[in-house]
C-alpha positions in Angstrom: 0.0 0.0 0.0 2.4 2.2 0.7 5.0 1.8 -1.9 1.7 2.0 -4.3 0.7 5.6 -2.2 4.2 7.0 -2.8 4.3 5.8 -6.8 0.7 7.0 -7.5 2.0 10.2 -5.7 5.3 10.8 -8.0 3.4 10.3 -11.0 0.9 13.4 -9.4 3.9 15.2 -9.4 5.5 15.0 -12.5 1.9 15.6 -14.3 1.2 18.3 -11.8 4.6 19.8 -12.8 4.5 19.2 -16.8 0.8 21.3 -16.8 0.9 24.3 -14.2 5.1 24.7 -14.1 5.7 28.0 -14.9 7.0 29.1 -18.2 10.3 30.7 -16.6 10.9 27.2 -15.0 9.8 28.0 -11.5 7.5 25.7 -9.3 5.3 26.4 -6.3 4.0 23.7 -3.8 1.4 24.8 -1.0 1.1 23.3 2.6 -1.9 24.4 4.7 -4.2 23.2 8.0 -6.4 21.9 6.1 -4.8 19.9 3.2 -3.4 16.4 2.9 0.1 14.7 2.2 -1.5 12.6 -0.7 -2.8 15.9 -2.0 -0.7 17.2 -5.3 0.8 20.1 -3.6 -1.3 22.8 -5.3 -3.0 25.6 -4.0 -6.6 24.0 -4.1 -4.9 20.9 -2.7 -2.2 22.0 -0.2 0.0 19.1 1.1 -0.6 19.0 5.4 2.9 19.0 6.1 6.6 20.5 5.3 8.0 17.3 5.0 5.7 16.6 2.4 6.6 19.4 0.4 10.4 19.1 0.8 10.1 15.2 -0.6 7.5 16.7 -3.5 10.5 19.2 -4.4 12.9 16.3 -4.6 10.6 14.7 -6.6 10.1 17.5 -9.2 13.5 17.8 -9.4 13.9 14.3 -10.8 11.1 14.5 -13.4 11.3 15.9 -17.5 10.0 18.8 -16.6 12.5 20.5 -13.8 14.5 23.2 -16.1 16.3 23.9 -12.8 14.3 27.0 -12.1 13.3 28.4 -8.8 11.0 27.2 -6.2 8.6 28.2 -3.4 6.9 26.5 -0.4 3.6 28.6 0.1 2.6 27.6 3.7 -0.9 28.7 4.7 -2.2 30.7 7.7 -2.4 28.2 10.6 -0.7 26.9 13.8 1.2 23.9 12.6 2.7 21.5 15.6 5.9 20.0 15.0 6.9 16.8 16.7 10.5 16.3 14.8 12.9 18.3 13.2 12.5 19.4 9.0 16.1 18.7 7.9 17.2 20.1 4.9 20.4 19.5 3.3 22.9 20.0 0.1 19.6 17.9 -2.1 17.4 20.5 -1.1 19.7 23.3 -1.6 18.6 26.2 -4.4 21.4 28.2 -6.7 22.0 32.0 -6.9 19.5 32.6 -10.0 17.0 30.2 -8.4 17.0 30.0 -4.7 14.3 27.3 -2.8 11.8 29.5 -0.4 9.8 28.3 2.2 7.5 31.3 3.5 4.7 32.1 4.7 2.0 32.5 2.1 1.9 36.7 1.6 -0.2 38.6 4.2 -0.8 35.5 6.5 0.4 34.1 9.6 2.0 31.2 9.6 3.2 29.4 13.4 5.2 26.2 14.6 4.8 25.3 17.6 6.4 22.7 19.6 4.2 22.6 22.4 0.2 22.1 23.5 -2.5 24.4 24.2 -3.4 24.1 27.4 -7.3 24.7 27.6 -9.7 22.4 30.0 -8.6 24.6 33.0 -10.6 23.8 36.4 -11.2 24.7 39.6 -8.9 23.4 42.2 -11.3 21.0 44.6 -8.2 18.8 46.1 -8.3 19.8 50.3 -5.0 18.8 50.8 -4.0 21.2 47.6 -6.1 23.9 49.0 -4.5 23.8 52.5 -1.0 24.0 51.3 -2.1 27.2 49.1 -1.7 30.9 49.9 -5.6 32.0 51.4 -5.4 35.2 48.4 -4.6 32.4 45.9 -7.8 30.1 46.9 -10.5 31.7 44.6 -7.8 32.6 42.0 -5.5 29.6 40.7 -7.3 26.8 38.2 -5.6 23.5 37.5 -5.0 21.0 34.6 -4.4 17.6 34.4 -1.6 17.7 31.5 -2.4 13.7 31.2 -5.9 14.5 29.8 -3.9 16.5 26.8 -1.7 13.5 25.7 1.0 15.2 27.6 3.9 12.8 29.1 6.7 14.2 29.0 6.4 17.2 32.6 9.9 18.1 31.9 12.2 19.1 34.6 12.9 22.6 36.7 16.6 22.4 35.3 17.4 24.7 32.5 18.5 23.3 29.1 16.7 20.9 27.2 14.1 19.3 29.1 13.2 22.4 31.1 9.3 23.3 31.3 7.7 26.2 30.7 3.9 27.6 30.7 3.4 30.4 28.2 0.8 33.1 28.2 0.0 35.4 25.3 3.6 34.2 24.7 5.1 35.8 27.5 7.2 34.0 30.3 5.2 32.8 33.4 7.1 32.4 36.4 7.7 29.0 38.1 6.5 30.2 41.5 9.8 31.5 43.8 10.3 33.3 46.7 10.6 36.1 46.9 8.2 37.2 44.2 10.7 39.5 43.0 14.4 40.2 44.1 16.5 37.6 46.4 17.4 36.5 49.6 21.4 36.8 51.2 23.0 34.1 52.0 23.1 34.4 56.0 26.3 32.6 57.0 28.8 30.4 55.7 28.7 27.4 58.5 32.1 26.8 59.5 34.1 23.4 59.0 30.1 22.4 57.3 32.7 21.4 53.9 35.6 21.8 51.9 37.2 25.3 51.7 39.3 26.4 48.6 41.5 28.8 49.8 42.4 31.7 47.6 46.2 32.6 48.2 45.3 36.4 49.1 45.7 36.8 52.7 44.4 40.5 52.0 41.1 38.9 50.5 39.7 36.3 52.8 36.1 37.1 51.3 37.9 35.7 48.2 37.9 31.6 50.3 35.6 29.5 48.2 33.2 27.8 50.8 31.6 24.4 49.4 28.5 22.9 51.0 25.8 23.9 52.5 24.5 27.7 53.1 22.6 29.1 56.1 19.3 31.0 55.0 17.6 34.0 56.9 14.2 34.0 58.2 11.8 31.0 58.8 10.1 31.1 55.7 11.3 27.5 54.8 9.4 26.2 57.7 6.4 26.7 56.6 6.7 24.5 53.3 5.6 20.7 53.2 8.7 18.5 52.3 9.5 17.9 49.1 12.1 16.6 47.4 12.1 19.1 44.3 12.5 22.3 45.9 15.2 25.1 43.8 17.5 27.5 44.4 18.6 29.9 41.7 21.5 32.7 42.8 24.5 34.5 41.7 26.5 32.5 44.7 30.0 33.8 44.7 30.2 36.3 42.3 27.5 38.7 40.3 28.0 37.6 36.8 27.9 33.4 37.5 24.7 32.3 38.2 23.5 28.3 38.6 20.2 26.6 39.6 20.5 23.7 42.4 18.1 21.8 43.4 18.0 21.1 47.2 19.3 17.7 48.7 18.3 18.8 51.9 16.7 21.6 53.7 17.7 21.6 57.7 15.2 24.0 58.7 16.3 23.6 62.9 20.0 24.8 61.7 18.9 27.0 59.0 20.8 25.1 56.1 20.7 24.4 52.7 22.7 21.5 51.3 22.3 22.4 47.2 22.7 18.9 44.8 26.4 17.9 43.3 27.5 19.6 41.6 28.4 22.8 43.4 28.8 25.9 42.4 32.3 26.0 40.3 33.5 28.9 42.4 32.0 28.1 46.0 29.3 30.6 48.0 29.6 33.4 49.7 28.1 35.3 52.7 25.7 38.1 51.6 25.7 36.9 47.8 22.0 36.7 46.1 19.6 33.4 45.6 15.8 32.5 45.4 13.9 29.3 46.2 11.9 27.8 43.0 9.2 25.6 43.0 7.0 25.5 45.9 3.3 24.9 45.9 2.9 27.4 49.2 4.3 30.4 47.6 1.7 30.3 44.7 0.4 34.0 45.5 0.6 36.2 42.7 -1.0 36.0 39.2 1.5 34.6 36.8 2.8 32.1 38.8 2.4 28.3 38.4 3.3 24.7 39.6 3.7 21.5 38.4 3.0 18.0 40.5 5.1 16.3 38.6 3.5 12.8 40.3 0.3 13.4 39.2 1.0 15.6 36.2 -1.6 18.5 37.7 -0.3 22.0 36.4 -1.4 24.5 39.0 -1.7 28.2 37.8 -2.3 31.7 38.8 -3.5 32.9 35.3 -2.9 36.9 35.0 -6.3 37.1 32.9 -9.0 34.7 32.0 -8.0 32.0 30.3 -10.7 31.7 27.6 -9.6 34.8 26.4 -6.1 33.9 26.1 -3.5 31.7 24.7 -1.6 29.3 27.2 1.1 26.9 26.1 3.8 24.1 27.3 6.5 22.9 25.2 7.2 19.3 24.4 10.0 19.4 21.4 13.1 18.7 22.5 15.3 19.2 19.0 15.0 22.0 16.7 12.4 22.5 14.7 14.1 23.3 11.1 18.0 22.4 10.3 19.7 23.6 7.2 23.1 20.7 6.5 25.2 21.8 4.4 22.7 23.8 2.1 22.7 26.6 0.1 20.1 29.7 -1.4 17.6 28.2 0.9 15.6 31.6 2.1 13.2 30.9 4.9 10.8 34.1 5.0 8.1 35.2 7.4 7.6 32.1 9.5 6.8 32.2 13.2 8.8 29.5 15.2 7.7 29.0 19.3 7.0 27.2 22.0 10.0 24.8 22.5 12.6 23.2 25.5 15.3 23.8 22.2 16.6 25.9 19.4 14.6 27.0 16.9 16.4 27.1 13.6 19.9 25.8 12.9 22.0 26.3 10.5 25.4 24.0 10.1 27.3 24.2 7.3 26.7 25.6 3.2 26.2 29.0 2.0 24.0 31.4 1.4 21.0 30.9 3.2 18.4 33.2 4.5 16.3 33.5 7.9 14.3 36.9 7.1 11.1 38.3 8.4 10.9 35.3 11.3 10.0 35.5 14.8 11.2 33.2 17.4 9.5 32.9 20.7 9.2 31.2 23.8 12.3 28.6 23.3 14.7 27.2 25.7 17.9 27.3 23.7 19.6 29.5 21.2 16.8 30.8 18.9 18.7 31.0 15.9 21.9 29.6 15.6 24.7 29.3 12.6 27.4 27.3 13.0 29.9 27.2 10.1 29.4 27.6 6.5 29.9 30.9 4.6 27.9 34.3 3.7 24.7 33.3 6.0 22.1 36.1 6.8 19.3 36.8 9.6 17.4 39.4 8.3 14.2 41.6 9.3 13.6 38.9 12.6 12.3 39.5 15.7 13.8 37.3 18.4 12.2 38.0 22.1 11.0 36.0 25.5 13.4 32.8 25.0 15.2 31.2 27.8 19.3 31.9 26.8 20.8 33.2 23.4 19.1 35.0 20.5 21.1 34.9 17.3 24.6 33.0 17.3 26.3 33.0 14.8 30.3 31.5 14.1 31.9 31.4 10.8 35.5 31.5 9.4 38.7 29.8 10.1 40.8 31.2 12.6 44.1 29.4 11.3 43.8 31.1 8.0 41.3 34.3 9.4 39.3 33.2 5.9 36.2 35.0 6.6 33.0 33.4 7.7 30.8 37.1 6.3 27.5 35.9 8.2 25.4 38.8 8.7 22.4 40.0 11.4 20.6 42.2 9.8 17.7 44.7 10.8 17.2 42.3 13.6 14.6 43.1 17.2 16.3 41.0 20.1 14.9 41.5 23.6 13.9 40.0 26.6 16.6 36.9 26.3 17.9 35.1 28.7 14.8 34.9 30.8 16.1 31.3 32.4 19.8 31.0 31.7 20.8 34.3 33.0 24.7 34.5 32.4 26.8 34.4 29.3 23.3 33.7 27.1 23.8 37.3 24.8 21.2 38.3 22.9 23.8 38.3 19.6 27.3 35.5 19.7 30.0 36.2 16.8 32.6 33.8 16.7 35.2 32.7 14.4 36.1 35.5 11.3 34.8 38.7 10.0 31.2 38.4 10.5 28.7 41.4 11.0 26.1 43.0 13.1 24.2 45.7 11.6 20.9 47.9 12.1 20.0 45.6 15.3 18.3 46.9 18.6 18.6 44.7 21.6 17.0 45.5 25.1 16.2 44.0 28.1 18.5 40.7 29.4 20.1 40.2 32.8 23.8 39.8 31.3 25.2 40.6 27.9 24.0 42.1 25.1 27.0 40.8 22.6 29.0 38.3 23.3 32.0 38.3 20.6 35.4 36.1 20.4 37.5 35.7 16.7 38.9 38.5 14.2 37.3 41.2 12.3 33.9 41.5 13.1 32.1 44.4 12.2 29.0 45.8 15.0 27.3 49.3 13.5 24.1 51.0 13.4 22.7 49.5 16.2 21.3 50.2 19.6 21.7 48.7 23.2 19.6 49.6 26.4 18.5 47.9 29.4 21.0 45.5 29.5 22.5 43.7 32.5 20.2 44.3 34.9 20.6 41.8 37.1 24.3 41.1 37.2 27.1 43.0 37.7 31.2 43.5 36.5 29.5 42.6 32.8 30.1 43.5 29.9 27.6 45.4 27.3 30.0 43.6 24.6 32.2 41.0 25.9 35.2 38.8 25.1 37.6 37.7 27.1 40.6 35.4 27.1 42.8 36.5 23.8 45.3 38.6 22.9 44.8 37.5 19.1 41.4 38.6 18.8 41.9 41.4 16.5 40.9 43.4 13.8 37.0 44.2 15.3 35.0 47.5 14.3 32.7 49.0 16.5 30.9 52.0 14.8 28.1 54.3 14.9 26.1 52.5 17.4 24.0 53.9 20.4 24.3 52.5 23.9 21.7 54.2 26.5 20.3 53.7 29.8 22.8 51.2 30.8 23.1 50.0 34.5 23.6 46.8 36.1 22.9 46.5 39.9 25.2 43.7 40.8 29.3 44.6 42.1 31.2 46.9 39.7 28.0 47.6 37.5 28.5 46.9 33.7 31.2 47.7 31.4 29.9 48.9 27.9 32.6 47.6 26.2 34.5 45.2 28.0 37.1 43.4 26.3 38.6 41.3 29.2 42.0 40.2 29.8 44.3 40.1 27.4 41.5 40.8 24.3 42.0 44.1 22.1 42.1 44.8 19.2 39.1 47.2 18.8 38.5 50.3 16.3 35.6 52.3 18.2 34.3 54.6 16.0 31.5 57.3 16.1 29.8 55.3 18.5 27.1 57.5 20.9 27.5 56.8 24.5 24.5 58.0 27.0 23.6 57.0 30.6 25.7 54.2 31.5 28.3 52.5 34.0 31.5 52.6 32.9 32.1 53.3 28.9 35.0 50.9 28.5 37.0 48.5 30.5 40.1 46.4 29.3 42.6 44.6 31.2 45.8 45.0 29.9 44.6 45.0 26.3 46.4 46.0 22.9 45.6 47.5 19.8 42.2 50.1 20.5 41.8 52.7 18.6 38.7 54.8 20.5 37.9 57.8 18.1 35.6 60.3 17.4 33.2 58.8 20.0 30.3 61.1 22.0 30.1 59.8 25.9 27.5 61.9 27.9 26.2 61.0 31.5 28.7 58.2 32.0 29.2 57.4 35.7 32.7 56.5 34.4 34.9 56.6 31.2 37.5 54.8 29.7 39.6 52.1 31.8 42.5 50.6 30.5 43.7 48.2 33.8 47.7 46.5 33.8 46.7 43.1 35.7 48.4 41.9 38.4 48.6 38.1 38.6 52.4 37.6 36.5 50.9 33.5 36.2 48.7 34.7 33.2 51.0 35.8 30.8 53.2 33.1 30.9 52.7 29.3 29.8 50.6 27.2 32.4 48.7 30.0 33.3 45.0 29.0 34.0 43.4 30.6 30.8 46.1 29.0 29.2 46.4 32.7 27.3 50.0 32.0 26.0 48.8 28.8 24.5 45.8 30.2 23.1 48.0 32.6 20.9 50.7 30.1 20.0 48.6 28.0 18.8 47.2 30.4 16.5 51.1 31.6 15.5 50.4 34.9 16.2 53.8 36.3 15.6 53.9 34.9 12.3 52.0 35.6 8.9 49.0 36.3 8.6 48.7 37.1 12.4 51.7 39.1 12.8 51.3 41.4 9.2 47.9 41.5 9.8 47.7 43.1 13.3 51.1 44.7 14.0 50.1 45.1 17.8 50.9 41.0 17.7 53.9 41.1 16.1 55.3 43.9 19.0 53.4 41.6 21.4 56.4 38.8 19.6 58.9 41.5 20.8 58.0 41.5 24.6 57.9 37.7 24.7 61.4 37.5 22.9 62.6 39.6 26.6 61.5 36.5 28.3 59.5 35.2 31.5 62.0 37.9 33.8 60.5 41.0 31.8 56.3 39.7 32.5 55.2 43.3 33.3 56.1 44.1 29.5 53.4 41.6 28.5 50.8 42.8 31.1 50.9 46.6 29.7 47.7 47.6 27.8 50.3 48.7 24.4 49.3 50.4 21.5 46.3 52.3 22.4 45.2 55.1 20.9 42.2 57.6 22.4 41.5 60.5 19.9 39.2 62.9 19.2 36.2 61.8 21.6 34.1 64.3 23.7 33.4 64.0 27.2 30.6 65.1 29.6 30.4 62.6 32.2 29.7 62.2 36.2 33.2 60.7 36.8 36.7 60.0 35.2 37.7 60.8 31.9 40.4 58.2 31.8 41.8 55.6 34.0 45.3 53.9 33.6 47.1 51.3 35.2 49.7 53.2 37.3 52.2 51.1 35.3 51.1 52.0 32.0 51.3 55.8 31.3 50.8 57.9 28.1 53.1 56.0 26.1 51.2 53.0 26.0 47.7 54.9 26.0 48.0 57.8 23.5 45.6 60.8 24.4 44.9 63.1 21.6 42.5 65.9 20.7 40.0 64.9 23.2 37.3 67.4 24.1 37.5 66.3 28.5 34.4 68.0 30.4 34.8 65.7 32.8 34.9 65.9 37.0 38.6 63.8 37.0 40.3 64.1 33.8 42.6 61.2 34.4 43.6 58.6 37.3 47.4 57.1 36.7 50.6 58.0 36.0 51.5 60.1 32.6 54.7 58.8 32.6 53.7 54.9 34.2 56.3 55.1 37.1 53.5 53.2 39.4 52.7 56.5 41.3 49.1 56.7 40.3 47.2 59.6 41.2 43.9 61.7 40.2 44.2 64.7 38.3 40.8 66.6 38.6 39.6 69.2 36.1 41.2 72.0 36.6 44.9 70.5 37.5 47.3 72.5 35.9 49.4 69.8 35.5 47.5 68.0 33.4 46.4 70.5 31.6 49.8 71.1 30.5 50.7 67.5 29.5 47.5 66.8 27.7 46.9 70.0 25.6 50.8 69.5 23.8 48.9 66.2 22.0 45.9 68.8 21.2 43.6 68.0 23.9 41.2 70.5 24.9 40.0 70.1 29.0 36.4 72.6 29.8 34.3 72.5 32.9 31.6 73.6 30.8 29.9 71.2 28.7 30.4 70.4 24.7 27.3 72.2 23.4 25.1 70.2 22.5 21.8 71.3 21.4 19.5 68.8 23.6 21.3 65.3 24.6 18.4 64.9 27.1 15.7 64.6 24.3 18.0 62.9 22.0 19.1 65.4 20.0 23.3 65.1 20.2 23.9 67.6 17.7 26.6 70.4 18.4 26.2 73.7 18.6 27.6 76.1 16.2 30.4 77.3 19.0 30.7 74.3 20.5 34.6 73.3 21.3 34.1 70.1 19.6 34.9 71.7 16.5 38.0 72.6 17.5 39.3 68.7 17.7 37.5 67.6 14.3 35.1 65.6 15.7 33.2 63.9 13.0 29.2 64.0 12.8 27.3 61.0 14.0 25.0 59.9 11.3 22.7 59.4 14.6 19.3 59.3 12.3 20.6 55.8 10.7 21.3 53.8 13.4 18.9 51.3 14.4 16.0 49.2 12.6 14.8 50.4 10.0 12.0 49.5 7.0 11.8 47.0 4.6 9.8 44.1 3.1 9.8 42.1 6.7 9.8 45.1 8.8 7.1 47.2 8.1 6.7 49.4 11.4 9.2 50.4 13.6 8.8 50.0 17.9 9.6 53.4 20.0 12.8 54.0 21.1 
């Protein structure tokens, strides 16, 4: 029957195709709610599923009448589910001149999910349920038995790929905590309770990493019925490393929490931050639910009626499309949601498209590209999913061939929402790959997360990001003194503030990274503007930074062990394995090849290494609450050029000019300083830079303002960000 189904169906094909192809060679197949797999594919008889119309392609393909034109998947308006992953590889690959597209059909909405609507919601009647609930939550929470929806699989509290969610209206509901919103402090660190790590700093004893169990505040934990799958979620030692435990045991006479193996990688603290997760008593506000995970009854807090709203739970644990080794495949205006995974992946070829999508509600990276050349995200929105948004990695590293993936015009907010740390709302890796016209809001950590050569990040805007960590970076990279060759232009970064120890760094490239041309970049209510430890190669030019708490910081480190082999970040390895002080490495980026120089001195001559070299700050205005500049006491004005600034600042510059190691702070108004920096052409004012209204937005100059005096450049401040196209048709508020 079947081999008779699929012969019958062929010959459909290749009839269908020899009397409605189109004259220029082209071929569309429809998919819609309503159709059926042994349906020819047309639009009055849509197949029912993708898979059906990636087989009826290859088919085509194989009959007299494929000319080798293009083709199109139409997919109708409907919510399709997906229960395994649509795999398309180099056979299903288009050409240049005749690229395969799967989109939605034009002016309807096409969704996969891979979860259930949850619907049948009743009244909660169980008395030993009722007891254990909050008395404001007794008339307000409604249950479902997830068995009555086919549902088997609960999932688990832990994030990754079997974590559950509820969804409503597509937005995050919370697995009920306490407290319903900020953290408890660790109390005390019990002593002898477990193994100590001791941290060779006598001056640091805070610094002693303390495994085992915690003592908690309070006596909230008494009230709670035992249970064996309570949570704790918490930045434990330090603001920007976060992990989820669940509980092996809670003493609640000594006040103790033992968290499950395996601990924390860098111990727990006194005062540092956690929450419990997952108890049926603390179901009190609307948006919060639970899951029996025994009797598979979903309890829930709904934040409006549920008849008049969409509520979801993911099942799919792969990803729901994956593009091996293809090429000119362009996937246009599809909706992808509701998933413990990924979304799309792409792994190898060339050349395809993800434009116009939105991902939603997913528990892994939303969109990510690993490998292959000249990939694009374009026009997507990408918001509420558990960890990354778009990560993309391309190029070789050996050869620093280029990988030219591009993100493109793309809306990335609200990521992160369960992994909390090192989950950025845009990855680059590998070799000269771009970010362009993006706008990304709203995460706990990161915003980018970059590591590799060349990459390109312009015309796009940053706010409200890290704000719930702390020593973070806005961009980040960390780790390598080959990573070279980036460009950082005309971007906006606003509003910027992270609560956690040392707030966030806007651009952080962390020890020994560098590297970085910053260019016409617009810098407004934030941290710290810039932070590298002992970095090389920056060129920061023609830059605006208003209402900074802080400016630029370039740090010397101290710890000798990490610029020599058999240190722990294994930094000299990283580079020699790369042969950074040889071709392309060393003619490409000259700061490597005098890096090669200060290595040829040996391990007696470390400081040389550790000295933020070849750093250039030019023409950049000023006008912030803090520092100007800040310098490693052992790093002075040789290795940190300063020229033709416009400094409006309260503390021009904390350091040494000449790096002897006798840091000190030279406020505006120190004649001294003055001196020094206006023989490279800088100009120090305690007025401000005249600008016509930075507090509305407007960062123009005035037609006296100083700032014409050092050359600076115009902003071209009305292109950056999203803008219009055949995806994007409306624009949010900034």
């Amino acid at each position: 029957m079947c081999m008779y189904r699929n012969w019958y169906l062929s010959v459909c094909l290749v009839l269908f195709a020899i009397v409605v192809g189109a004259a220029d060679g082209s071929q569309t197949f429809y998919v819609g709610p309503s159709g059926s797999d042994t349906n020819s594919g047309t639009e009055a008889a849509p197949f029912a599923t993708l898979l059906q119309a990636r087989d009826a392609i290859r088919e085509w393909r194989t009959s007299p009448a494929y000319e080798g034109g293009p083709v199109t998947v139409n997919i109708r308006a409907g919510r399709y589910r997906v229960s395994s992953t649509l795999v398309l590889t180099a056979e299903d690959s288009g050409t240049e001149e005749s690229p395969v597209v799967w989109q939605a059909a034009p002016g309807e909405e096409v969704r996969l999910t891979g979860g259930v609507s949850l619907t049948k919601w009743e009244e909660v009647t169980d008395l030993a349920i009722l007891e254990r609930l909050p008395e404001a939550a007794l008339d307000a929470v409604v249950q479902l038995d997830l068995g009555v929806l086919g549902i088997k699989n609960y999932g688990t509290v832990k994030p990754g790929p079997t974590r559950a969610e509820v969804f409503f209206d597509n937005r995050y509901m919370t697995l009920v905590r306490y407290p319903n919103a900020g953290f408890e402090r660790i109390a005390a660190i019990p002593e002898g309770a477990a193994t100590k790590r001791p941290i060779s700093n006598p001056k640091r004893p805070d610094l002693n990493r303390h495994e085992g169990p915690f003592i908690y505040g309070g006596n909230r934990p008494e009230q709670w019925a035992a249970s064996d799958d309570i949570w704790v979620h918490g930045y434990w030692f330090h603001d920007w490393s976060d992990q989820y435990h669940r509980i092996a045991k809670l003493d609640t006479v000594e006040k103790a929490i033992w968290p499950e193996l395996p601990y924390h990688g860098y111990g727990y603290k006194e005062g540092q931050r956690y929450y419990f997760l997952n108890i049926l008593e603390e179901l009190d506000q609307p948006g919060e639910w639970y899951l029996d995970r025994t009797s598979g009854i979903l309890y829930f807090w709904p934040p409006s009626p549920t008849d008049k709203a969409e509520v979801s739970f993911p099942e799919l644990e792969q990803p729901m499309l994956l593009l091996e080794n293809a090429h000119h495949i362009r996937i246009r205006g599809i909706t992808f949601e509701c998933s413990r995974v990924g979304a799309v992946q792409i792994k190898g070829g060339s050349d395809n498209e993800i434009a116009g999508c939105v991902v939603r509600n997913v528990g892994g990276t939303a969109i990510d590209v690993v490998g292959g050349v000249r990939h694009t995200v374009r026009s997507c929105d990408v918001y509420e999913v558990a960890a990354t948004g778009i990560a993309v990695e391309g190029g070789d590293r050996k050869t620093l061939a280029r990988g030219d993936h591009v993100v493109e015009n793309c809306h990335i907010y609200d990521f992160a929402r369960v992994q909390k740390t090192y989950k950025p709302g845009i990855r680059l890796k590998g070799v000269g790959n771009r970010v362009s016209h993006c706008f990304l809001h709203d995460s706990p950590h990161e915003g980018i997360e970059y590591a590799g050569n060349d990459h390109v990040i312009e015309y796009s805007e940053f706010t409200r990001i890290a704000t719930e960590t702390g020593d973070v970076g806005g961009f980040y990279t960390a780790m390598d003194w080959a990573s070279m060759g980036h460009v950082f232009r005309y971007n906006y970064f606003h509003r910027i503030h992270a609560p956690g120890k040392l707030g966030c760094f806007t651009v952080y490239p962390d020890l020994p990274a560098g590297g970085i041309h910053l260019y016409g970049n617009v810098f407004y209510d934030v941290d710290l503007i810039f932070l590298t430890n002992s970095g090389r190669g920056m060129l920061i030019e023609n830059n605006l930074f208003l209402r900074a708490r802080n400016g630029l910081r370039f740090n010397v480190w101290g710890d000798p062990k990490k610029f020599q082999v058999g240190g722990n970040w294994r930094m000299v390895e990283r580079i020699q394995e790369l042969n950074y002080d040889q071709p392309p490495y060393s003619t490409r980026y000259p700061a490597l090849a005098r890096l090669a120089e200060d290595f040829a001195m040996g391990d007696d001559h470390l400081i040389e290494r550790a000295l933020p070299k070849d750093n250039i700050v030019r023409r950049n205005v000023s006008w912030g609450e803090g520092y100007f500049l800040n310098v490693g006491a052992k790093a002075g004005f040789n290795e940190v050029k300063v020229e033709q600034n416009l400094i409006c600042d309260p503390v021009v510059f904390i350091g040494s000019p000449t790096g002897d190691g006798n840091g000190r702070t030279f406020e505006n108004g120190n004649e001294e300083i003055r001196v020094i920096l206006e023989k490279s052409g800088n100009i120090i004012s305690k007025g401000g830079p005249g600008l016509v209204d930075p507090e509305s937005g407007d960062f123009r100059f005035k037609d006296d303002s100083l700032a014409r005096d050092i050359g600076f450049e115009p902003i071209p401040f009305d292109k950056i960000g999203l803008y219009t196209d055949e995806y994007r048709t409306s624009l949010p508020e900034r």
